[in-house]
C-alpha positions as CSV (number, residue, x, y, z in Angstrom):
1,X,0.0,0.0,0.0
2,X,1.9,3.3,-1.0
3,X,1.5,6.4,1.7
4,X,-1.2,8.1,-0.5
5,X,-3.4,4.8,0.0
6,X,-2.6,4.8,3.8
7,X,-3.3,8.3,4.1
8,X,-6.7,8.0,2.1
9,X,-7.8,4.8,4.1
10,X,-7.0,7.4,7.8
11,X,-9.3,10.4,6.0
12,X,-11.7,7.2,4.9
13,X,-11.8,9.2,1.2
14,X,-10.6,8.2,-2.0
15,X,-9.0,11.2,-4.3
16,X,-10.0,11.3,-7.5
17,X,-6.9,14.0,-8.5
18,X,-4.1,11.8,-7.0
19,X,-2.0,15.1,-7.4
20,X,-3.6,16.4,-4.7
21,X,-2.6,15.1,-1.9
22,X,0.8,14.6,-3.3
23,X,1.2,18.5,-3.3
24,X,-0.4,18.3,0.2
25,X,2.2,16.9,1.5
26,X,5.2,18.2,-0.1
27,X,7.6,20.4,1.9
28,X,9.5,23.0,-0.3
29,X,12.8,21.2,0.7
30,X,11.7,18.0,-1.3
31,X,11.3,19.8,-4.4
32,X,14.9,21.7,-4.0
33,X,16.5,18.4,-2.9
34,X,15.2,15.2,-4.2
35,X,12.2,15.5,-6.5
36,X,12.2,15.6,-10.2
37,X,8.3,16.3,-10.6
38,X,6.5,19.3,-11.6
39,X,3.5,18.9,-8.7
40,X,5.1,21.4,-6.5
41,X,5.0,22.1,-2.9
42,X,2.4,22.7,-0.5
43,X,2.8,26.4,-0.1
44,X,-0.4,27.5,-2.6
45,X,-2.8,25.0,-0.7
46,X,-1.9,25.9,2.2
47,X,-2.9,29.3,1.7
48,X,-6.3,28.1,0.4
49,X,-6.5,25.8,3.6
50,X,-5.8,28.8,5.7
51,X,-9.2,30.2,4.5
52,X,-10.9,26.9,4.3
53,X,-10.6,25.8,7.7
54,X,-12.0,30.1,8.8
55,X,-15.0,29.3,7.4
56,X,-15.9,25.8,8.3
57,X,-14.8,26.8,11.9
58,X,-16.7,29.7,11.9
59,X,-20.1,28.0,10.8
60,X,-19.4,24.9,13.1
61,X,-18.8,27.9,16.2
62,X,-22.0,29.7,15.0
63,X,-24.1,26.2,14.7
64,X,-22.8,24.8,18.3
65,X,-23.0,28.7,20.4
66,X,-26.0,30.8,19.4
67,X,-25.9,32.3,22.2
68,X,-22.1,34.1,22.0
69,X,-21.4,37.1,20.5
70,X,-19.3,38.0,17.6
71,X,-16.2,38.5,19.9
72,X,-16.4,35.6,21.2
73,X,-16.8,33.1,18.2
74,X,-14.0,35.3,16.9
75,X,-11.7,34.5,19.6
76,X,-12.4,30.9,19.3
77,X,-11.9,31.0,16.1
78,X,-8.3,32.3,16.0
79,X,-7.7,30.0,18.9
80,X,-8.6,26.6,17.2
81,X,-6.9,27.7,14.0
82,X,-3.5,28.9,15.6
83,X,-0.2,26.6,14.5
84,X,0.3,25.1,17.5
85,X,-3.5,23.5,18.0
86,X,-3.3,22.8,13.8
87,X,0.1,21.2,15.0
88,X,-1.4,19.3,17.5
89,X,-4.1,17.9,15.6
90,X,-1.8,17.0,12.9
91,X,-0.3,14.9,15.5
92,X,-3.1,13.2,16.7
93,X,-3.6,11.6,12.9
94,X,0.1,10.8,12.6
95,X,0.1,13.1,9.8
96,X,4.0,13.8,10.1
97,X,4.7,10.1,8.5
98,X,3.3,11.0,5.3
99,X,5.7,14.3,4.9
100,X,7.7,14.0,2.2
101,X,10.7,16.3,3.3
102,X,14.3,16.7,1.8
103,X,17.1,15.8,3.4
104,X,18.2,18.9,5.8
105,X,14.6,18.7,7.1
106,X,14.7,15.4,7.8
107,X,17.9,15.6,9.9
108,X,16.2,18.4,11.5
109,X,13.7,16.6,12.6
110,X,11.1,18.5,10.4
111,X,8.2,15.6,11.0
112,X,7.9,17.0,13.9
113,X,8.2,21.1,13.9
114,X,4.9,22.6,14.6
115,X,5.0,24.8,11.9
116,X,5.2,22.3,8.9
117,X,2.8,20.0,11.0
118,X,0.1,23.1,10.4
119,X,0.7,24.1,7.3
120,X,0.3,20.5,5.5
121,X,-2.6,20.6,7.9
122,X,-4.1,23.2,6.0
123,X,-2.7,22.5,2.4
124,X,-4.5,18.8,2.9
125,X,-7.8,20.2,4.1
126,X,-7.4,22.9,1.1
127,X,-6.8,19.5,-0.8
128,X,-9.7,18.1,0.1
129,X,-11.7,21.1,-0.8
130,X,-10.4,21.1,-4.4
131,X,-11.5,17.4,-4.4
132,X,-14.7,16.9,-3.1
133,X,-15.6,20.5,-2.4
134,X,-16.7,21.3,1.0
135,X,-18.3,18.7,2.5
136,X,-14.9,16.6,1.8
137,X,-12.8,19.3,4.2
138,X,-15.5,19.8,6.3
139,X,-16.4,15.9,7.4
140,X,-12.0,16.2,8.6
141,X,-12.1,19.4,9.9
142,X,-15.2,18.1,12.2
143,X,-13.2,15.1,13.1
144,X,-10.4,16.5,14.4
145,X,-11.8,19.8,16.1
146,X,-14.9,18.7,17.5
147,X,-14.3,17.8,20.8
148,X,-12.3,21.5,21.0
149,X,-15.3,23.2,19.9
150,X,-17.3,21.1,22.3
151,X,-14.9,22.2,25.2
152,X,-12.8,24.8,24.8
153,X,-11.4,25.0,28.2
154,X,-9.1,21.9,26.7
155,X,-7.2,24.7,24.7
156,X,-4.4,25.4,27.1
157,X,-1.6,24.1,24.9
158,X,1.2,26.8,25.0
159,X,-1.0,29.3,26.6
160,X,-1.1,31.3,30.2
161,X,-4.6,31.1,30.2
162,X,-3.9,32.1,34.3
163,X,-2.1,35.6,33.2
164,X,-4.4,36.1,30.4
165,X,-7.2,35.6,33.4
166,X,-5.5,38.0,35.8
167,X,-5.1,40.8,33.3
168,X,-8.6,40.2,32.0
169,X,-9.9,40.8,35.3
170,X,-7.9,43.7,36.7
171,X,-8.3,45.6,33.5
172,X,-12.5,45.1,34.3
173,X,-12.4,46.0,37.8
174,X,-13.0,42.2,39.0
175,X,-12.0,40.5,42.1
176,X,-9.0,38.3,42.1
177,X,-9.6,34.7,41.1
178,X,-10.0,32.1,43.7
179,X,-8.8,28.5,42.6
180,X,-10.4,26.3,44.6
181,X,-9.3,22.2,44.7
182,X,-12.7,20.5,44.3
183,X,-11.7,17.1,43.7
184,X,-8.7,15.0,43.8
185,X,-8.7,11.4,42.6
186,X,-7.2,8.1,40.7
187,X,-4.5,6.0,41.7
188,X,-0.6,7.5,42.9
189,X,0.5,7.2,39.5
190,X,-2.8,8.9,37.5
191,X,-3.9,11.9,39.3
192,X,-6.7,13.4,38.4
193,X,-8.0,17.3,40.0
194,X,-10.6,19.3,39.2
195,X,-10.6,23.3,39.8
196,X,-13.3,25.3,40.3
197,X,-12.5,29.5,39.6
198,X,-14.8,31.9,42.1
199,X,-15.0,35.8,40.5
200,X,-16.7,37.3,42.4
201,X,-18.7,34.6,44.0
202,X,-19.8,33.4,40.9
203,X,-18.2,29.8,39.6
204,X,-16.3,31.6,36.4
205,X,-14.5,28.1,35.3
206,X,-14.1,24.7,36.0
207,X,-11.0,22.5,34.9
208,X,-9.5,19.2,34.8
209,X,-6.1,17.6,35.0
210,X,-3.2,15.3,35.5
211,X,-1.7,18.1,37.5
212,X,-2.5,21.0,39.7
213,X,-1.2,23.4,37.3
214,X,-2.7,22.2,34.3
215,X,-6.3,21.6,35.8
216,X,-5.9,25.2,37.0
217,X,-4.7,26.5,33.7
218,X,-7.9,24.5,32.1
219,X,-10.2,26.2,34.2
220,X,-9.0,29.9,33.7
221,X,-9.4,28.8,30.2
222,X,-12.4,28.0,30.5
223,X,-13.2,31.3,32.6
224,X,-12.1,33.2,29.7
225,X,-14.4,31.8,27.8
226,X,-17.2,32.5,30.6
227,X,-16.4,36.2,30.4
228,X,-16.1,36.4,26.5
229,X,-19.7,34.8,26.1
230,X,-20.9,37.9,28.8
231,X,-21.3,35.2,31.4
């Protein structure tokens, strides 16, 4: 089975323009290194992609919160479509073993830098548009943001969602947060807590974890969210 079969059977679609996904996944250093082919390299569908995945995001965030403002869905928005949660759902499909990179990028461990991981991200999803229009992106892009979208307190990679908090509050004449330990549980080795985040006697968040820190950073995320949506 070549890697364009594998990587069809994982999206559970069948190209019709084999090209496609070819150019999807081609890093500029393949093309300058190795390859003799005219397909080229990913850098035009990923700007398509980029636009793509906006507007499916912003009509899955307008479908699942009718209630949030403008502001808000925008927020989200940028949120779920910055590199490093593209990179991380890029990750979570193993997308990185279908790269084909040139030689420096490979020795640089390129697989795995989040910035290619979200740009073939988007060049794929752009390539699925060109395909099968959008229902083809859209049925991926569902699959791998929908439990994001469904909580979005879970988007605490590589953010101080704590500072962001603090400043938030002080600069709206708020109370200081309160992080309250709710709940601590599972065995020695799989900890488990949950926070709860009092504002002004009001329950502004609530967030889980393997750690302390990162159940507490989950439920300032989650508070942010609170206070975007106008509570």
């Amino acid at each position: 089975m070549t890697k364009i079969q594998q990587l069809e059977h994982l999206l559970e679609y069948s190209f019709h323009d084999k090209s496609l996904p070819v150019q999807a996944l081609t890093h500029p250093s393949y093309l300058h290194e190795i390859s003799t082919n005219n397909s080229g390299d990913y850098q035009r569908l990923e700007f398509l992609g980029d636009a793509v995945i906006g507007l499916l995001l912003a009509e899955l965030l307008y479908e699942r919160y009718p209630n949030w403002d403008e502001g808000a869905l925008s927020q989200l928005r940028s949120r779920l479509a910055g590199q490093d949660v593209l990179a991380d759902r890029a990750r979570t499909m193993g997308l990185g073993d279908f790269f084909l990179l040139g030689r420096g990028e490979e020795q640089t461990s390129g697989r795995k830098k989040d910035s290619i991981l979200a740009d073939v991200l988007e060049a794929l999803i752009a390539a699925l548009y060109r395909d099968g229009g959008l229902p083809a992106a859209c049925a991926l892009v569902k699959q791998l943001f929908k439990d994001l979208i469904d909580t979005p307190e879970m988007l605490v990679l590589g953010r101080d969602s704590k500072s962001e908090l603090q400043e938030y509050l002080s600069s709206n004449n708020y109370s200081a947060p309160e992080y309250l330990l709710m709940e601590e549980s599972g065995p020695p080795h799989d900890r488990q807590f949950t926070f709860h985040i009092m504002v002004d006697a009001t329950i502004a968040g609530i967030g889980q974890g393997k750690s302390k820190k990162i159940a507490q950073q989950a439920a300032a995320a989650a508070a942010l969210g609170f206070f975007s949506a106008g509570c």
